[in-house]
Structure formats: structure tokens, C-alpha cells
N, C-alpha and C positions, 0 to 999 in steps of 0.2 A: 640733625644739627640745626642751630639756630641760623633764620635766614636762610634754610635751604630752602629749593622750588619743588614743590611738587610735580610730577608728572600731568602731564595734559590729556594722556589718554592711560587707558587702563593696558600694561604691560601682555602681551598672549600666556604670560607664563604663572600670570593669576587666576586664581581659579573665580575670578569675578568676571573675567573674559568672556565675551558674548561672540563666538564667529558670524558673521553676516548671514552665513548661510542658514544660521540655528533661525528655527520654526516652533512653534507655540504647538505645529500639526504633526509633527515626530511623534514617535514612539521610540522608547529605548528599548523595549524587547520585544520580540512576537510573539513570546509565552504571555496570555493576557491572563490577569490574576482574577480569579473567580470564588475566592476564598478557601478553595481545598487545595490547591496550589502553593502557598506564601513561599515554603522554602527555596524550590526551584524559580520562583519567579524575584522572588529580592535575589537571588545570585546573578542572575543575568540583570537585573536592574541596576547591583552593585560596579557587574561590570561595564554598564552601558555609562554608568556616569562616572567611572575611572578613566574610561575613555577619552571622553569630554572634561576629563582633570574636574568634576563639581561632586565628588565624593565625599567629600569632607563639608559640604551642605547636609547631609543626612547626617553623619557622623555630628554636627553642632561644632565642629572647630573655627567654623568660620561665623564670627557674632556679626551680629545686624549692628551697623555704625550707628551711637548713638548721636542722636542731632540735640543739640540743645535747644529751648524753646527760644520761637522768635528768627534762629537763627537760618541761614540759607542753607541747602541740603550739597555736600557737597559731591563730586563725582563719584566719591565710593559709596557714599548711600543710595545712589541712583543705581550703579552697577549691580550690588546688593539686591536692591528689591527687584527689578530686571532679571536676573540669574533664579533668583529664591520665586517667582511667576511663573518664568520657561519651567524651572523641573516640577512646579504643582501640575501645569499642563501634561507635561512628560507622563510624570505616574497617571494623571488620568486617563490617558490616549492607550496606557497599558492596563489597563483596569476593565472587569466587567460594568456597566452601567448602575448596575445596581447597588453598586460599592459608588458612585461617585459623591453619594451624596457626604460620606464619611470625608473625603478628600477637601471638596469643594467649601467647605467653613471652618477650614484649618487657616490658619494664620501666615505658617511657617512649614517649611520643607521639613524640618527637623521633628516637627509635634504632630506630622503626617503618618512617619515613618513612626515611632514612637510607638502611635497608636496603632497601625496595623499591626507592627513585631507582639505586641498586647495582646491584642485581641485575636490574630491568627497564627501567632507561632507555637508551636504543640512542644511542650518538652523533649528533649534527647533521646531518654528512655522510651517513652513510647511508639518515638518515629525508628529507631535503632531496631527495635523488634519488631515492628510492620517491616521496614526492608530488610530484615533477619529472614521472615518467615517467606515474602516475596521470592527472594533470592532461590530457599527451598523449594518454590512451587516450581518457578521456572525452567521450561522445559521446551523444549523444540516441538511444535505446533505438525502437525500430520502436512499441512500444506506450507510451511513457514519456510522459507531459507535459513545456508546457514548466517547469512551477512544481517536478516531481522534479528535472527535467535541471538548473537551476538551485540548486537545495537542494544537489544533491551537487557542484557546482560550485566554490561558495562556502564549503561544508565542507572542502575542499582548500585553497580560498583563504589561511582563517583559522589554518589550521593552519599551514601554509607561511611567513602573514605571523609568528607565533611568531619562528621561527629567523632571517627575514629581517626586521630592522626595517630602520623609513628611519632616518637618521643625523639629528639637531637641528640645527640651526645658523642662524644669522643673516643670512648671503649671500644667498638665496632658494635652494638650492640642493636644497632639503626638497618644495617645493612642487612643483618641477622633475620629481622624482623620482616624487613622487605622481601628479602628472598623467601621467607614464611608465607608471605601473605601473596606472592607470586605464585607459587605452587598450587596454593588455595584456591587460586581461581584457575589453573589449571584443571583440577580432578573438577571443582563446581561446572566448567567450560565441555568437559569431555561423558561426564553423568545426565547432563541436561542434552545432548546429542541422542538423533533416532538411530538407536541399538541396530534395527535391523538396513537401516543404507551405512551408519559408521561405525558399528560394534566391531568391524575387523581392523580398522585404523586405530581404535580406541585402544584394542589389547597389543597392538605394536608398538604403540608409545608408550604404556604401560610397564612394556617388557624392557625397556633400556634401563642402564644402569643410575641415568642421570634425568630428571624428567624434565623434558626441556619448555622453555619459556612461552608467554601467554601465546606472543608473537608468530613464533617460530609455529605453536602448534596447530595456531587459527590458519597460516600460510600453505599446513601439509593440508588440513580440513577442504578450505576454501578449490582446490584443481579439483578434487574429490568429487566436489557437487557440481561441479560446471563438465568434469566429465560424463557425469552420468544425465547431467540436462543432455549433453550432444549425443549420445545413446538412444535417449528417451526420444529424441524428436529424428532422428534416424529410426527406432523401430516403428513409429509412428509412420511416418513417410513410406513404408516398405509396408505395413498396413494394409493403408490408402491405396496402395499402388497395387497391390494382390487383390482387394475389395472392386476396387473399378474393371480388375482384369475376370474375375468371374462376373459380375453382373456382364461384363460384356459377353463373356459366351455364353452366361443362360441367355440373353438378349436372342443368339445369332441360335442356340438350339429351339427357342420359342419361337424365330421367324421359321427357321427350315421345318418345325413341324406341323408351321401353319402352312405351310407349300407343300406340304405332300398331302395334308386334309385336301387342301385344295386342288393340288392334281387327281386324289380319288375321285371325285366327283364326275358323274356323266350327265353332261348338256346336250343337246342338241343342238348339231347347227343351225338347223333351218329355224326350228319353232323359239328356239332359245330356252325352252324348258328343260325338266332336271330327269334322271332317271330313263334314259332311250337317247340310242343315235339317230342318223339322218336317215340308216337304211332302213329303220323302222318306225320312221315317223307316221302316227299316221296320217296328220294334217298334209302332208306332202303327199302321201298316199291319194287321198282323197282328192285333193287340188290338181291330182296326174288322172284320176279316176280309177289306178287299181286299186282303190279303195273300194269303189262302189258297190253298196251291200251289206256289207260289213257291219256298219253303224246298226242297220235294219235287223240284220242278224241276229249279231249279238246282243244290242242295247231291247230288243221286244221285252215287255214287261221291266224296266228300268234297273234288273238284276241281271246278276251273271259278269260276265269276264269284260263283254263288251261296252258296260257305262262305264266300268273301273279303267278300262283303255282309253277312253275318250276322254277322259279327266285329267289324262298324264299324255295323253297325245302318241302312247305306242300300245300294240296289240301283240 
């Protein structure tokens, strides 16, 4: 109306709105776009600036205030290029390096976007059949949980449901469709499972009359494997526990057969030599003098019984 006053500050509920806290150094998503990425990362990007209500910057709904020449720029042109800066930053800070330079001499948020959707978004068709055939391959991994196999499951899922929606309508023919496509990932959820830890869970649910929902059947799955984890590291522990209990008695049967080597053995007390006791030492002998001769005796010509006695110290 004529004569009204404009506002003094820009309203929170425009999407020109800049919160204090907004940084030039954010990131709107973690998924960082590296060019084989685009779809998954413009969704998160889409909704990182839903968020922030600056959606419709990309989208072009909201045009750049025109200033006339000469004239002074007023607070919405200011707000404008301010908002349309922060999200050229935004995309950058999500962006690989080597993509900045495509971002960095764009004008506008909206001829940003534009050109990436351009240049890296791959038609329906042939992303619809890469996650057709994906979905096919997918399979629970020899080492994999069921909570990954599931993750990467439903990561296809959602992607997939993207390009495929259900159709709206009022016939029931929606609901129809849904419980179709529920099922679906049912048998895809219980085929991609290892046969030999859930092939017996698999033909039980199988055998009902009714097959029941994604939910319900990931929740039977899910005790399954966390039983058999507490199994696995109980028979592991008993193991262990049997492993240390034989190493301990070979231990105690390798000391005790080192003690009776040992006890076989004959020393001598006096001489401290091996093979003869004290009553037939002869060093002792000798040293008492019933030895004397002996040596003479037996050792004459350095053969015979008597050098071979003096060497061991009994005769």
C-alpha cells in the first residue's frame, strides 16, 4: 500500500534471512561431491538447505532485487547477495577440490546448480538399472553383519524409490502397490542372507501363510545373530580355557620327566663327578691311601681298566 513502511530488518521467516550463527565455513553435507556422486549428494544438499529454508535459491524462485542505476541498494539487495555468497561457499566446502573451480566463477547459486545437474546428473534409465542390477548382486558378505547387509540394502532401496514413485490415487490402488513392493524387499532381504547361519529362519518365514513385513522380519533376523555372536565367543572362551589347561600339564609332564632324568643320574659326593658313588671313589680312596697302587697297577702302559678309572674317579 502506498505510504507503507518497510521493514527495518529482514523478517526469520524469509528465506533472505541470514542466522548470526551461519558461517561462510559450514558444510551442508558430509557426503562430499566428487563427481560420481551428484545424485546422492544434491539430496542431502537439497535438504541441508530446506533446512535453512534457502531452497528456493537453487530452485531460482527467489530473483536477485533489481537495483536501478544510480540508485542506493536497498536492504533486500544486500540480504540477497549475502544469502546467494553463504550458499556458493556452502556447495564449495561440500565439494571435491577439483570441482571448485566450476563453482568459484559462477555468478549465482542458481547457474551453479544448473550446471552441475548438466554436466553430472546421468539420466533415470541408466541409473534405474545400475541399482536394478546392484540390488541383484547384493548379498551378505562371509564376515558382514546382518545390520551392514541390511544398511547397504536399504541404501539402494531409497535411492531406487527416488526415480520409482508409487502413483496417488483414490481407488486403493497405492496401497496395492505398496504392499507389492513391501513383500519385494522382503524375499530380496531373506535371498541376499548366508543360507548356511539363516537358511533355517528363512524357510519359517517362508512357510506362513501371510509373509510378514520388512520390519517384523529384520527384528526375527536381528536376536539370531547376536545369539550366535554370544555362542561364538563362549565357545571361543572354553577353547582358550581347555588350550591353557593342556599346555599346563605338558608343562608339569616335561618338568617331572626332567626330575627323574635327573634323579637317574649318579654323582658322587666327594669328587662331585658323574657315574660312581663315594664308596668307590677313587680320589677318596687315594686321599685315605687304600688306594695306593692302584693307579701303578692298573694305569702301567696307559691301557687297560685302570686309566679308564682314573678319568671317572671309580675303579
Amino acid at each position: 500500500m502506498p505510504g507503507e513502511s518497510k521493514p527495518e530488518h529482514i523478517p526469520p521467516s524469509s528465506p533472505l534471512y541470514l542466522h548470526p550463527s551461519e558461517s561462510p565455513n559450514l558444510s551442508l553435507s558430509q557426503i562430499i561431491f566428487d563427481g560420481d556422486n551428484y545424485q546422492l549428494w544434491a539430496y542431502a544438499v537439497r535438504n541441508g538447505l530446506d533446512a535453512k529454508n534457502k531452497l528456493s535459491f537453487i530452485e531460482g524462485t527467489v530473483k536477485r532485487p533489481v537495483v536501478e542505476e544510480g540508485a542506493q541498494e536497498t536492504m533486500e539487495v544486500v540480504a540477497w547477495r549475502q544469502c546467494n555468497a553463504m550458499i556458493k561457499a556452502w556447495l564449495r566446502n561440500s565439494s571435491d577440490p577439483k570441482l571448485h573451480p566450476t563453482i568459484a566463477f559462477s555468478e549465482t547459486v542458481v547457474e551453479i546448480w544448473k550446471e552441475l545437474r548438466d554436466r553430472y546428473s546421468t539420466g533415470n534409465a541408466p541409473r534405474v538399472h545400475q541399482l536394478k542390477a546392484d540390488l541383484n548382486e547384493c548379498k551378505q558378505g562371509k564376515n558382514q553383519s546382518v545390520v551392514e547387509y541390511y544398511t547397504q540394502l536399504k541404501a539402494i532401496w531409497d535411492e531406487l524409490g527416488n526415480y520409482t514413485k508409487i502413483p496417488k490415487c483414490t481407488c486403493g490402488a497405492t496401497a496395492a502397490i505398496a504392499k507389492d513392493r513391501e513383500e519385494e524387499k522382503v524375499h530380496q532381504f531373506l535371498m541376499g542372507l548366508d543360507t548356511t547361519l539363516y537358511g533355517h529362519i528363512r524357510s519359517n518365514l517362508l512357510m506362513e501363510d501371510e509373509i510378514a513385513s520388512l520390519s517384523r522380519v529384520y527384528a526375527l533376523v536381528l536376536p539370531e545373530e547376536r545369539h550366535r555372536m554370544v555362542t561364538k565367543i563362549k565357545e571361543e572362551t572354553t577353547e582358550a580355557a581347555m588350550a591353557a589347561q593342556v599346555t599346563g600339564s605338558n608343562a608339569r609332564v616335561s618338568d617331572s620327566s626332567k626330575d627323574e632324568d635327573a634323579a637317574s643320574i649318579i654323582r658322587c659326593t666327594f669328587c662331585n663327578k658323574l657315574w660312581h658313588t663315594e664308596d668307590k671313589c677313587w680320589e677318596k680312596l687315594r686321599i685315605s691311601g687304600r688306594g695306593r697302587g692302584l693307579g701303578r697297577g692298573h694305569g702301567r702302559g696307559g691301557r687297560g681298566r685302570g686309566g679308564s678309572n682314573a678319568a671317572t674317579g671309580y675303579f
